[in-house]
PDB file of N, CA, C and O in Angstrom:
ATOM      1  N   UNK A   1      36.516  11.244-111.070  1.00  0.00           N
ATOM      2  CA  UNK A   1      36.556  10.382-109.919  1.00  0.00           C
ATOM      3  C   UNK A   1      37.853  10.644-109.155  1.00  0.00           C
ATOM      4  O   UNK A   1      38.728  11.098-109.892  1.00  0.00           O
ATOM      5  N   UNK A   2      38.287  10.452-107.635  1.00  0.00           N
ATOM      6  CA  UNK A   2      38.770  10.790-107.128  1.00  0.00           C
ATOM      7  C   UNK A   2      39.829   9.607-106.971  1.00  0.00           C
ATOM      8  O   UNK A   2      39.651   8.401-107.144  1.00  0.00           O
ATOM      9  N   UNK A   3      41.102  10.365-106.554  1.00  0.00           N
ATOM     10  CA  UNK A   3      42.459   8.981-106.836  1.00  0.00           C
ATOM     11  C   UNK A   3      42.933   9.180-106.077  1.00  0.00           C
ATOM     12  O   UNK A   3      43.056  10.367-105.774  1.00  0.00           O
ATOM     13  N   UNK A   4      43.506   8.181-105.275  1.00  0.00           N
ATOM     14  CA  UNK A   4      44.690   8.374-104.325  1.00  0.00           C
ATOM     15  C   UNK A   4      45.869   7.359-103.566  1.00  0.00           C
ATOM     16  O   UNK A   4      45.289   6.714-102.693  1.00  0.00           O
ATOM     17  N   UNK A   5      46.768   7.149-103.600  1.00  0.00           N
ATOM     18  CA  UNK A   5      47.877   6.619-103.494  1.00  0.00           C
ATOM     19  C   UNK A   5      47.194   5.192-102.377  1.00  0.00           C
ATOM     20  O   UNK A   5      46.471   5.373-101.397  1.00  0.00           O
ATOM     21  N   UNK A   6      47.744   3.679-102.957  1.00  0.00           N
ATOM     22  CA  UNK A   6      47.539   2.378-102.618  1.00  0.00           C
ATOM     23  C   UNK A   6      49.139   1.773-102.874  1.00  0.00           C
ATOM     24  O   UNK A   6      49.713   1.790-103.963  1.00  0.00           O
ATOM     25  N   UNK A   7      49.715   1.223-101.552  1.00  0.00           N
ATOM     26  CA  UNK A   7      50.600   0.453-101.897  1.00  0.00           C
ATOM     27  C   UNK A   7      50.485  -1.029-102.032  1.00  0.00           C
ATOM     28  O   UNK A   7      49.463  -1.709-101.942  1.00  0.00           O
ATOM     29  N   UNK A   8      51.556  -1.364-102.234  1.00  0.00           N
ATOM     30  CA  UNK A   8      51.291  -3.327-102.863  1.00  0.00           C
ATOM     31  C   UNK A   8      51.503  -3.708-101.543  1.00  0.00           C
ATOM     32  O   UNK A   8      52.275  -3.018-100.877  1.00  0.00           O
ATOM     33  N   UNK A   9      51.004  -4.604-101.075  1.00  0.00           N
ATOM     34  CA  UNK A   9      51.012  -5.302 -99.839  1.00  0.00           C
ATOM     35  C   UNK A   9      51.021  -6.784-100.022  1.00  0.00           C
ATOM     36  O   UNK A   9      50.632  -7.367 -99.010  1.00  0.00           O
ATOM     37  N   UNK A  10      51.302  -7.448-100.864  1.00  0.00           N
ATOM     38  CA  UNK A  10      51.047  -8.789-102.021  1.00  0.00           C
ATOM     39  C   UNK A  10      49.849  -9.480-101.503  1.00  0.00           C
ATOM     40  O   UNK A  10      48.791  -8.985-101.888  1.00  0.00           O
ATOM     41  N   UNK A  11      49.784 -10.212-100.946  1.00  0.00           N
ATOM     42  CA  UNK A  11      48.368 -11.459-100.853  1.00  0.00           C
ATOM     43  C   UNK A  11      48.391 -12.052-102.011  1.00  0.00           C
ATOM     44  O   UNK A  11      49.492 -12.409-102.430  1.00  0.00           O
ATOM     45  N   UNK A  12      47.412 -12.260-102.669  1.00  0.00           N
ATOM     46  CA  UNK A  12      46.881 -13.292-103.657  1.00  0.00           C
ATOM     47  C   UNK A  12      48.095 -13.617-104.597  1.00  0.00           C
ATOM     48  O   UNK A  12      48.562 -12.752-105.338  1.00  0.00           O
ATOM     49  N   UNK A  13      48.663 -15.083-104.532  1.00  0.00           N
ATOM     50  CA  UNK A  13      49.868 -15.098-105.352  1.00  0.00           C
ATOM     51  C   UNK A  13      50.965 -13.876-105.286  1.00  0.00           C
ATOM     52  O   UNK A  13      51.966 -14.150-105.948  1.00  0.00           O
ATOM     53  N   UNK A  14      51.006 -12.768-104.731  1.00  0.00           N
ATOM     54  CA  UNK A  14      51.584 -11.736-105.181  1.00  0.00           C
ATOM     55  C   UNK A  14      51.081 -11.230-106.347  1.00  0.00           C
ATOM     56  O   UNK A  14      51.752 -10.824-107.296  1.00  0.00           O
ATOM     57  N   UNK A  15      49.975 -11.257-106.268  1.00  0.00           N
ATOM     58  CA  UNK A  15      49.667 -10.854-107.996  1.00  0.00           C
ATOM     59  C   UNK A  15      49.427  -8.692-108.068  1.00  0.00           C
ATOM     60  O   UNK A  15      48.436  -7.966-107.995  1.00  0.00           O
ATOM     61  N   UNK A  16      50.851  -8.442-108.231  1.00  0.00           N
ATOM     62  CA  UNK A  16      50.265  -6.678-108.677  1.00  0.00           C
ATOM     63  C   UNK A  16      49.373  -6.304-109.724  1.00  0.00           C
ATOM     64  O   UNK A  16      49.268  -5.170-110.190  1.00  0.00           O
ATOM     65  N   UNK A  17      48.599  -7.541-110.143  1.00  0.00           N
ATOM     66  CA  UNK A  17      47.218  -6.490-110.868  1.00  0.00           C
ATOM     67  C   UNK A  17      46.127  -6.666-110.174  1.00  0.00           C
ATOM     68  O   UNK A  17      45.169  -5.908-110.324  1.00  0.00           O
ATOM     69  N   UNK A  18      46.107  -7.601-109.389  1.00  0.00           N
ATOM     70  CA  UNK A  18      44.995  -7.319-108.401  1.00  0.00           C
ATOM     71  C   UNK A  18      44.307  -6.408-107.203  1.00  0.00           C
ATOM     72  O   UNK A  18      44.679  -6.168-106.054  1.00  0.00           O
ATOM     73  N   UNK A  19      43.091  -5.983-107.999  1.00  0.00           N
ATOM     74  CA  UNK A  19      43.373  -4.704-106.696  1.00  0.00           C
ATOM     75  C   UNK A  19      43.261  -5.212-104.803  1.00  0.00           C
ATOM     76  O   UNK A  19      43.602  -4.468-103.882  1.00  0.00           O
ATOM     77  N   UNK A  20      42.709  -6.618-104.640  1.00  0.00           N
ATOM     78  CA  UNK A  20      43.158  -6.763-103.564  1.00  0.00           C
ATOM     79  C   UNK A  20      44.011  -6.550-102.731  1.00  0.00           C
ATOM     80  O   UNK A  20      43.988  -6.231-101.542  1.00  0.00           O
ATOM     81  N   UNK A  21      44.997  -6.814-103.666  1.00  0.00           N
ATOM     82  CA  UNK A  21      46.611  -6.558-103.050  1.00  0.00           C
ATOM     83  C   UNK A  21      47.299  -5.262-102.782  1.00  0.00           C
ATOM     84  O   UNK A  21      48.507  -5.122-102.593  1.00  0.00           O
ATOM     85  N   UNK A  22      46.407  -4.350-102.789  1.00  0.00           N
ATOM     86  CA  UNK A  22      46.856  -3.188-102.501  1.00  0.00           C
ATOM     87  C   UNK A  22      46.040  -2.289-101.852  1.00  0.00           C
ATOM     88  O   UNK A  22      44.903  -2.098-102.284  1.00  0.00           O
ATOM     89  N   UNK A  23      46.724  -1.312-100.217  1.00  0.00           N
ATOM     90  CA  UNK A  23      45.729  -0.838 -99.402  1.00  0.00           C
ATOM     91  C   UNK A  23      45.721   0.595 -99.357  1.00  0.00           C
ATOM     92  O   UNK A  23      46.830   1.036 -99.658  1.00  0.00           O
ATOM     93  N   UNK A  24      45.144   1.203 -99.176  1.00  0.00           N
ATOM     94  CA  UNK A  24      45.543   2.737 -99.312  1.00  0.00           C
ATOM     95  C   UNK A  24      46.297   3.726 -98.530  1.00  0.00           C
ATOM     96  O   UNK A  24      45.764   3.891 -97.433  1.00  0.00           O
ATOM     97  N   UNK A  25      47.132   4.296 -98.670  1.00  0.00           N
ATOM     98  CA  UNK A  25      48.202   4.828 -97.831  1.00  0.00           C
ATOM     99  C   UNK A  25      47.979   6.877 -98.150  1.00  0.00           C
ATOM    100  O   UNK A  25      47.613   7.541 -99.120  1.00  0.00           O
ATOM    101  N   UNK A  26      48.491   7.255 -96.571  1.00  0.00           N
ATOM    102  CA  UNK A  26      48.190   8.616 -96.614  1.00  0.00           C
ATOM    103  C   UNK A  26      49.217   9.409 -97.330  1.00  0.00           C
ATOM    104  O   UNK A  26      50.291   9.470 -96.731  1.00  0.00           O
ATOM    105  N   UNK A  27      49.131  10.206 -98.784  1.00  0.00           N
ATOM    106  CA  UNK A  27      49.924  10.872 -99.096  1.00  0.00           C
ATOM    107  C   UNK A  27      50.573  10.064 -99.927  1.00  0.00           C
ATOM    108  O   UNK A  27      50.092   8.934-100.001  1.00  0.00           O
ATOM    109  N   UNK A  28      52.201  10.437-101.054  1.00  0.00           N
ATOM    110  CA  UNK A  28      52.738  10.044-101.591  1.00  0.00           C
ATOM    111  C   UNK A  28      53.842   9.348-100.783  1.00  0.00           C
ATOM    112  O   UNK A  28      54.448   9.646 -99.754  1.00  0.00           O
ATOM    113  N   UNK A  29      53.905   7.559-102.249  1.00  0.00           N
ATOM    114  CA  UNK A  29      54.686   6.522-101.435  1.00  0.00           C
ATOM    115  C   UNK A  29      56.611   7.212-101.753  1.00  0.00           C
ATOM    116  O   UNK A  29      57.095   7.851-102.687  1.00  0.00           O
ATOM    117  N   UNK A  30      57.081   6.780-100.732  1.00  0.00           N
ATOM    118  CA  UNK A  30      58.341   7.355-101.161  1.00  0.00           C
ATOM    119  C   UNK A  30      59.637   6.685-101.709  1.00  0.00           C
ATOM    120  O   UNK A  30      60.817   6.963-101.497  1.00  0.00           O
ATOM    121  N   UNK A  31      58.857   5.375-102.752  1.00  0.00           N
ATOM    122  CA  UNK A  31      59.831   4.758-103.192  1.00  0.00           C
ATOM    123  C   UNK A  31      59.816   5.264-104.225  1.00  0.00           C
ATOM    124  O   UNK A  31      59.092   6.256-104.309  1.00  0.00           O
ATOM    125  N   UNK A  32      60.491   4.888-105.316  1.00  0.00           N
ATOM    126  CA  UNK A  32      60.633   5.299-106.772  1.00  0.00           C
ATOM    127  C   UNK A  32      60.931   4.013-107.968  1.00  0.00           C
ATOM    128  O   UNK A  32      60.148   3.462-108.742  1.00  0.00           O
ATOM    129  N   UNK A  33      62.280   3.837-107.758  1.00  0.00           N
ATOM    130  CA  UNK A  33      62.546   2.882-108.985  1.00  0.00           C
ATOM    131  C   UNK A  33      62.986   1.483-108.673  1.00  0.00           C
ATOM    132  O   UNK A  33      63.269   1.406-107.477  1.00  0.00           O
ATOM    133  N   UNK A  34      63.123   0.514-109.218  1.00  0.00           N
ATOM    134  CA  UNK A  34      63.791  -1.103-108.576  1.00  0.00           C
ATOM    135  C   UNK A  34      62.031  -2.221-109.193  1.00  0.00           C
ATOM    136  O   UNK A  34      60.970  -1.807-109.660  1.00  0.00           O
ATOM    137  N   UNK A  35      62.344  -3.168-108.983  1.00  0.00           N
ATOM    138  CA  UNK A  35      61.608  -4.868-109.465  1.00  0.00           C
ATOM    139  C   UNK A  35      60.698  -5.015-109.088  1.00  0.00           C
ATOM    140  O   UNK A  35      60.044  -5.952-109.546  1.00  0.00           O
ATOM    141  N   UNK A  36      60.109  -4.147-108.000  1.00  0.00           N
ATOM    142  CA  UNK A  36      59.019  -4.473-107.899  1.00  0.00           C
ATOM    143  C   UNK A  36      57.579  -3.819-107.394  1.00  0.00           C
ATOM    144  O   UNK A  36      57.990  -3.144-106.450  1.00  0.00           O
ATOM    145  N   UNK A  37      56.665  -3.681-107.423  1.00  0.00           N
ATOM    146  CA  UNK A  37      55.215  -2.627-107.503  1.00  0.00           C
ATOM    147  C   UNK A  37      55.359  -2.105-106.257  1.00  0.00           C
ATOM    148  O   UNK A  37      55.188  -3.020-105.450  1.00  0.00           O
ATOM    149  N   UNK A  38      55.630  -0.898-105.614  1.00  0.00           N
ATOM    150  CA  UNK A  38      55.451  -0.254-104.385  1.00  0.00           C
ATOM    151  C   UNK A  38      54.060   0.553-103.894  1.00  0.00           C
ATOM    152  O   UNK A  38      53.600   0.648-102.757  1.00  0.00           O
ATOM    153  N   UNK A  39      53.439   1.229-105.462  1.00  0.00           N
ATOM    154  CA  UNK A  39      52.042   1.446-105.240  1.00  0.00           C
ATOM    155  C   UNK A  39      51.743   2.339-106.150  1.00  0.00           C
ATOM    156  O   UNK A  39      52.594   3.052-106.682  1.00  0.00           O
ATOM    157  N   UNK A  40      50.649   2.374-106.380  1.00  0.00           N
ATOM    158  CA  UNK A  40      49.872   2.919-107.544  1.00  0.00           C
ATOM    159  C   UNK A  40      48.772   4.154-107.032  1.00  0.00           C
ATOM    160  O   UNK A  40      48.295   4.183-105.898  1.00  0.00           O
ATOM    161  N   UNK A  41      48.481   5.146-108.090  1.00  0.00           N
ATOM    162  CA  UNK A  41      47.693   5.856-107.499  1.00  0.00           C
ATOM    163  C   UNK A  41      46.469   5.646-108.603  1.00  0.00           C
ATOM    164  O   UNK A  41      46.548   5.983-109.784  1.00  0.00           O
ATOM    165  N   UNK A  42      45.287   4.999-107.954  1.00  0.00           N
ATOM    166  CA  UNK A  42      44.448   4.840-108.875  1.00  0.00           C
ATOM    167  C   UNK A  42      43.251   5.163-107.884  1.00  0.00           C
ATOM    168  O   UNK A  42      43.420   5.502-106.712  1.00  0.00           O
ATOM    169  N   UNK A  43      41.516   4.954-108.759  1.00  0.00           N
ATOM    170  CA  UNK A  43      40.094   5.628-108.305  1.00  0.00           C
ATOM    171  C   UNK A  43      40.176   5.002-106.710  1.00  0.00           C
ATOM    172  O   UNK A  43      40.604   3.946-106.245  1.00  0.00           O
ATOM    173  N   UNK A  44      39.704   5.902-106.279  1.00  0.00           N
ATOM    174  CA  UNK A  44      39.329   5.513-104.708  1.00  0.00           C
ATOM    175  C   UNK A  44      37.992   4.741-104.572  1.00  0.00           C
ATOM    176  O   UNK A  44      36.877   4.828-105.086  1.00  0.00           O
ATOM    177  N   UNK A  45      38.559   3.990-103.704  1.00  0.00           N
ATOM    178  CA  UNK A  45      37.617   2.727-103.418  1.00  0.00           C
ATOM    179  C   UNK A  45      37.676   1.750-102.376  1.00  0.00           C
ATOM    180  O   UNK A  45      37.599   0.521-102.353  1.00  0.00           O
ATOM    181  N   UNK A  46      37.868   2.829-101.348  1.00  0.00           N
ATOM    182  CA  UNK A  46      38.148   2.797-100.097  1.00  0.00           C
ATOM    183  C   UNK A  46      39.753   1.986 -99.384  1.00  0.00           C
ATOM    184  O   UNK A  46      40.849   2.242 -99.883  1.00  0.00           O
ATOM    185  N   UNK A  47      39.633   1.270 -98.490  1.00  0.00           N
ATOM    186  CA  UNK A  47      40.802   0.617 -98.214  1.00  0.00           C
ATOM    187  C   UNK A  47      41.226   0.032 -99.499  1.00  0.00           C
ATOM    188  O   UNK A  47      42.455   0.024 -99.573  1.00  0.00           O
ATOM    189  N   UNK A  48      40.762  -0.360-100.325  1.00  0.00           N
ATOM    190  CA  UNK A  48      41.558  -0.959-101.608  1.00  0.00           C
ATOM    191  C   UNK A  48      40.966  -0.268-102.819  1.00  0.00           C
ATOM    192  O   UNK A  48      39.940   0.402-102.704  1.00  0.00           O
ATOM    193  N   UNK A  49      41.552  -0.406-103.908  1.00  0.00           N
ATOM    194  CA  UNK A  49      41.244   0.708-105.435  1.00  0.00           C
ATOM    195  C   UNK A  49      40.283  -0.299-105.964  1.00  0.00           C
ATOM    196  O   UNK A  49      40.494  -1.458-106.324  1.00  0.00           O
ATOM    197  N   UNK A  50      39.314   0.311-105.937  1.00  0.00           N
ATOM    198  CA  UNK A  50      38.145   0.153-107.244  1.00  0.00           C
ATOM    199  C   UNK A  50      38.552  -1.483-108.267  1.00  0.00           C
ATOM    200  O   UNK A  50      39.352  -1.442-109.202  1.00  0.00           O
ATOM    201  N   UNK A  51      38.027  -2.436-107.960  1.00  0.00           N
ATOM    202  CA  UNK A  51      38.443  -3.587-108.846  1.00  0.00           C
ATOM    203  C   UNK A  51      37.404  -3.609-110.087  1.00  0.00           C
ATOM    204  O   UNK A  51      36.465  -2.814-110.036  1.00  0.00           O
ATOM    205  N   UNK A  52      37.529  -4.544-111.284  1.00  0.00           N
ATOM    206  CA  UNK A  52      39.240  -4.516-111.271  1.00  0.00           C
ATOM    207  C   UNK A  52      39.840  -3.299-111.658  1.00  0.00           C
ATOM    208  O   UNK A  52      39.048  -2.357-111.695  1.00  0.00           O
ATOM    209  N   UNK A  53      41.306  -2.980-112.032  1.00  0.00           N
ATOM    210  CA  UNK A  53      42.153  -2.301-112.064  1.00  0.00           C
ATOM    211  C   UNK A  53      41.848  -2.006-113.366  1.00  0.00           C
ATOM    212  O   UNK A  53      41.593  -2.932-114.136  1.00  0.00           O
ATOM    213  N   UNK A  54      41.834  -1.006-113.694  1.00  0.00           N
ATOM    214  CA  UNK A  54      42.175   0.147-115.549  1.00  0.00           C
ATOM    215  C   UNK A  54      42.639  -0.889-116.382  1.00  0.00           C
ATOM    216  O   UNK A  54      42.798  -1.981-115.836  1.00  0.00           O
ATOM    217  N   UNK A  55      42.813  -0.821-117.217  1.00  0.00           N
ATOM    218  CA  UNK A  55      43.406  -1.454-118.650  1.00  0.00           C
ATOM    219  C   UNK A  55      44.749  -0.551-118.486  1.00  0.00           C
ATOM    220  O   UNK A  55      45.796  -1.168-118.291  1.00  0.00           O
ATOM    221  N   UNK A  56      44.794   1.014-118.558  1.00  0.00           N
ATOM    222  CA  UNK A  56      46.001   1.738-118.386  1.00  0.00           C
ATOM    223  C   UNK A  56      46.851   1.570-117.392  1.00  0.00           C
ATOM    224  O   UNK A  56      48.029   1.725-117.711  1.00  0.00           O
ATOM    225  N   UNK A  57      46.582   1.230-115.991  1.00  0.00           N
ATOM    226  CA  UNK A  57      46.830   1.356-115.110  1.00  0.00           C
ATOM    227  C   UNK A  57      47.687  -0.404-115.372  1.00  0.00           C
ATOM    228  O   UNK A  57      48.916  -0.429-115.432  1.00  0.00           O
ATOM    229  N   UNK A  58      47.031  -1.475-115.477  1.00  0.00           N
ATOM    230  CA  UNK A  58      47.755  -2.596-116.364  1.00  0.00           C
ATOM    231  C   UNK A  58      48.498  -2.444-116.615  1.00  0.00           C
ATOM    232  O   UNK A  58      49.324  -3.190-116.089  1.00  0.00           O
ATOM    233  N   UNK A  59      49.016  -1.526-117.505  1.00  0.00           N
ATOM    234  CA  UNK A  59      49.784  -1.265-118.570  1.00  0.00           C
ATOM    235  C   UNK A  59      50.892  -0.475-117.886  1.00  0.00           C
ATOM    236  O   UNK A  59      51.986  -0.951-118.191  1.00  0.00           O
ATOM    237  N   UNK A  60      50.948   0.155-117.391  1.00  0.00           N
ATOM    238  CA  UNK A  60      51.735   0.473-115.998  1.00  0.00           C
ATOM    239  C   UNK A  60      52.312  -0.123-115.516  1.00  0.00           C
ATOM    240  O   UNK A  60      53.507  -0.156-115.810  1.00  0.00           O
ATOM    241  N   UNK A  61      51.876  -0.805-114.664  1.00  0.00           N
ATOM    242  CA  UNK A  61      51.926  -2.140-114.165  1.00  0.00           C
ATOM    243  C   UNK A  61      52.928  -2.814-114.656  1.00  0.00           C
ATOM    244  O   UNK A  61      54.005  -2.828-114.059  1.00  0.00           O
ATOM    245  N   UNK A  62      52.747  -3.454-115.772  1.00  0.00           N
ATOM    246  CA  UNK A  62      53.721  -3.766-116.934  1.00  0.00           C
ATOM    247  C   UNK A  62      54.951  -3.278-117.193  1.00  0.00           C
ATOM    248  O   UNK A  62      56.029  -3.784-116.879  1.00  0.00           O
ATOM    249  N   UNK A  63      54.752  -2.292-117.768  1.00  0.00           N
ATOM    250  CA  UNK A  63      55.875  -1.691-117.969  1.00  0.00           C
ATOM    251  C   UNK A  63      56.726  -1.620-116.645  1.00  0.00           C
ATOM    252  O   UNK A  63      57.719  -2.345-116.590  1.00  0.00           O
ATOM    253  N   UNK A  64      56.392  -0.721-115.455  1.00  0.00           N
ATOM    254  CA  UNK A  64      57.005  -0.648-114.786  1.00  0.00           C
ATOM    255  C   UNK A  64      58.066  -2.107-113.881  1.00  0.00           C
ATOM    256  O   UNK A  64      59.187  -2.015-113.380  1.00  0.00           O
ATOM    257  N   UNK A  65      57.312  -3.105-113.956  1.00  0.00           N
ATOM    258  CA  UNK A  65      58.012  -4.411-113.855  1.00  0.00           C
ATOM    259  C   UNK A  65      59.127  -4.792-114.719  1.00  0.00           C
ATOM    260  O   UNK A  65      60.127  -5.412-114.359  1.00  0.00           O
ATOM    261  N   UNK A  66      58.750  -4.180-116.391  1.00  0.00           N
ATOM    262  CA  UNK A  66      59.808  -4.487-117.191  1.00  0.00           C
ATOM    263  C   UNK A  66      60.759  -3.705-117.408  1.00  0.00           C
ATOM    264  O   UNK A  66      61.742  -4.290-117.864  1.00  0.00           O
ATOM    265  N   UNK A  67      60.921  -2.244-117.222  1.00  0.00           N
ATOM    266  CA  UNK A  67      61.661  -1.032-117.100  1.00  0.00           C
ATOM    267  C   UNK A  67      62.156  -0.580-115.849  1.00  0.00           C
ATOM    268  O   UNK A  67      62.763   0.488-115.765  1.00  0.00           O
ATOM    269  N   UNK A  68      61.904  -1.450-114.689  1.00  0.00           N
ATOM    270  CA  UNK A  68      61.771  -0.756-113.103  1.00  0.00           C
ATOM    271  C   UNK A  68      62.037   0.362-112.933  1.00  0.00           C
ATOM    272  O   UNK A  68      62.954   0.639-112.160  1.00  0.00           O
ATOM    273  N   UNK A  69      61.400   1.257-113.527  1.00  0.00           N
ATOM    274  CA  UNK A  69      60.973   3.094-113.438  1.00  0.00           C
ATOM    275  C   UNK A  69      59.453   2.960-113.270  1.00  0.00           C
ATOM    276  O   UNK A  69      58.662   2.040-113.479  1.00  0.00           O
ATOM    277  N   UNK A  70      59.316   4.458-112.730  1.00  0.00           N
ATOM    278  CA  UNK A  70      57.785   4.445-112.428  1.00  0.00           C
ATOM    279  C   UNK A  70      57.362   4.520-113.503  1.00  0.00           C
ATOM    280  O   UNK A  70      58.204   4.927-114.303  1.00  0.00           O
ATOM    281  N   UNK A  71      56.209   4.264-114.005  1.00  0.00           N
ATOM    282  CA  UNK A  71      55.180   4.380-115.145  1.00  0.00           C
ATOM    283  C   UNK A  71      53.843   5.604-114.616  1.00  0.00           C
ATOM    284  O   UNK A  71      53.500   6.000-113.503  1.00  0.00           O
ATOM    285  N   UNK A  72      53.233   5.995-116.372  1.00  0.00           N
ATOM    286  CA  UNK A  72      54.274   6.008-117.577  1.00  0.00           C
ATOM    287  C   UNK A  72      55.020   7.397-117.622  1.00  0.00           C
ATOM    288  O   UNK A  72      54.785   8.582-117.389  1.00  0.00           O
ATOM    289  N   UNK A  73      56.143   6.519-118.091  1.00  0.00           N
ATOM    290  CA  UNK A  73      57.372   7.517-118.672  1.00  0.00           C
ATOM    291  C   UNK A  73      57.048   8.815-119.656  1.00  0.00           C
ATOM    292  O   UNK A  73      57.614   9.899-119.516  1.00  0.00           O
ATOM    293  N   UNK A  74      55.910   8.498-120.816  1.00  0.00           N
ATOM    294  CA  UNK A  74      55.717   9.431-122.000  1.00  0.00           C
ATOM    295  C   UNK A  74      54.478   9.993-121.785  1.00  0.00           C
ATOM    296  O   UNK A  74      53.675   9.062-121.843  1.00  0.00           O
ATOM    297  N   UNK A  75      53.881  11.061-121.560  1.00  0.00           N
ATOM    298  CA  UNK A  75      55.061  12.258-122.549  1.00  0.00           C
ATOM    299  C   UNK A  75      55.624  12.319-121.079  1.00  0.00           C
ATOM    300  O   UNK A  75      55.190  11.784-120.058  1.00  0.00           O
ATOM    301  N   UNK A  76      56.811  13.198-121.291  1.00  0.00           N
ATOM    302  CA  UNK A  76      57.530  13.508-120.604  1.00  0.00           C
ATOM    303  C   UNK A  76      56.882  14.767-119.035  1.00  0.00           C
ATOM    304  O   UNK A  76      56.036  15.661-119.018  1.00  0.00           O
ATOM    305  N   UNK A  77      57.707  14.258-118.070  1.00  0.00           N
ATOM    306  CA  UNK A  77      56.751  15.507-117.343  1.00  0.00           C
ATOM    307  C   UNK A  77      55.357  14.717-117.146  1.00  0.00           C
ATOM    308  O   UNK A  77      54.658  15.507-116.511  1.00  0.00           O
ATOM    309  N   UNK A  78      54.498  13.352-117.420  1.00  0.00           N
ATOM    310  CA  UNK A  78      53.630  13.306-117.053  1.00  0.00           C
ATOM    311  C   UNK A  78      53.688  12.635-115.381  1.00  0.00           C
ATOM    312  O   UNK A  78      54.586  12.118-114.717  1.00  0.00           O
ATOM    313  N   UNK A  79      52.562  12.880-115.182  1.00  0.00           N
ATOM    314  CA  UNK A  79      52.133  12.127-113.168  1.00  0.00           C
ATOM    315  C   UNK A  79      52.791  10.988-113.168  1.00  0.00           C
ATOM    316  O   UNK A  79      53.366  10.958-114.256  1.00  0.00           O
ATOM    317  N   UNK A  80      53.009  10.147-112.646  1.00  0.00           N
ATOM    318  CA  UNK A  80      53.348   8.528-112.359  1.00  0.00           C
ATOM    319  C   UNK A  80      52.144   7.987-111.615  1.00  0.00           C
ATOM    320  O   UNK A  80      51.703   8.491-110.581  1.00  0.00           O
ATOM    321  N   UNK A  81      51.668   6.963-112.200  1.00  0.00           N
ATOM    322  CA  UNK A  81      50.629   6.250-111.249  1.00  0.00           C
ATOM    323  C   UNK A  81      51.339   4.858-111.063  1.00  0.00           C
ATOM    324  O   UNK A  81      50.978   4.091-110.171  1.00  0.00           O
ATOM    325  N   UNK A  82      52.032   4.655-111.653  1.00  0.00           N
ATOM    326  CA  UNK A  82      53.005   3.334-110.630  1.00  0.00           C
ATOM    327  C   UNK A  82      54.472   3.546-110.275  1.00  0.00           C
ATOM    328  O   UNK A  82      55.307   3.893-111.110  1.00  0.00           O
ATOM    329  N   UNK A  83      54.733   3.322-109.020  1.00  0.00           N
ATOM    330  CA  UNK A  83      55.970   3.596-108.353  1.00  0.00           C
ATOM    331  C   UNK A  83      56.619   2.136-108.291  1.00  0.00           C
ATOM    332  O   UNK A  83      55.839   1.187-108.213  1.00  0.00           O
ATOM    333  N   UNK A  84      57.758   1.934-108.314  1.00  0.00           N
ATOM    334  CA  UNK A  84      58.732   0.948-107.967  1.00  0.00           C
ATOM    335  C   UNK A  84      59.578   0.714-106.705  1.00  0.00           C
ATOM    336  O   UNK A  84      59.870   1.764-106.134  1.00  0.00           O
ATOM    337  N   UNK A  85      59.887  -0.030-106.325  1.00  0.00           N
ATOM    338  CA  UNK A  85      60.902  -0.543-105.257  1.00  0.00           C
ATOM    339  C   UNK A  85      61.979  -1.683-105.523  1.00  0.00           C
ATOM    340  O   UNK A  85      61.768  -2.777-106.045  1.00  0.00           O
ATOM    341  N   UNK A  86      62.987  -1.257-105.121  1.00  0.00           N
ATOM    342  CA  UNK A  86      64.237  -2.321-104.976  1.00  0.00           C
ATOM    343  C   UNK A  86      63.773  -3.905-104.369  1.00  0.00           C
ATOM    344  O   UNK A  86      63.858  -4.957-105.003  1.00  0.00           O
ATOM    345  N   UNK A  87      63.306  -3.748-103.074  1.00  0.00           N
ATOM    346  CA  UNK A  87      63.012  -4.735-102.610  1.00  0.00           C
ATOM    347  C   UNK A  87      61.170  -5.507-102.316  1.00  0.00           C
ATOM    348  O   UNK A  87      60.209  -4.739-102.351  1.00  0.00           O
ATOM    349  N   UNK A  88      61.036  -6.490-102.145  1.00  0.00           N
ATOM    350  CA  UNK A  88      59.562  -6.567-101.806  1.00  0.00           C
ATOM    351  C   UNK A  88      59.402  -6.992-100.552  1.00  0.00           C
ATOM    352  O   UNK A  88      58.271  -7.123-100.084  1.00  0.00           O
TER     353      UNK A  88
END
């Protein structure tokens, strides 16, 4: 299935596991690390990603909120499907 870069745009509570809250953007986002979800690259599903969201992609999610680095980190050298930002 085909993937491609959605940033957080908040709405609902601010909630970053919802795929509502995130719209699809052309190309890679150019934030990186900081507190809070800048955007994810997950299945395409038009203006917004495929709901709900992965279990992995969750987990991402997660982490990246609690580590503010993109996720995931391991193995090393892998893709990032969640990016971070300093500010929201």
């Amino acid at each position: 299935m085909a993937k491609t870069w959605y940033a957080y745009v908040g709405g609902t509570a601010g909630d970053p596991t919802l795929a509502r809250n995130y719209s699809r953007i052309a190309g890679k986002p150019g934030c990186d690390s900081g507190a809070f979800v800048c955007a994810i690259y997950a299945p395409d599903g038009g203006i917004a990603p495929i709901s709900p969201l992965s279990g992995n992609l969750l987990t991402y999610i997660a982490n990246g909120l609690s580590n503010l680095v993109p996720e995931p980190q391991l193995p090393i050298g892998t893709k990032y499907f969640v990016y971070m930002k300093a500010s929201s």
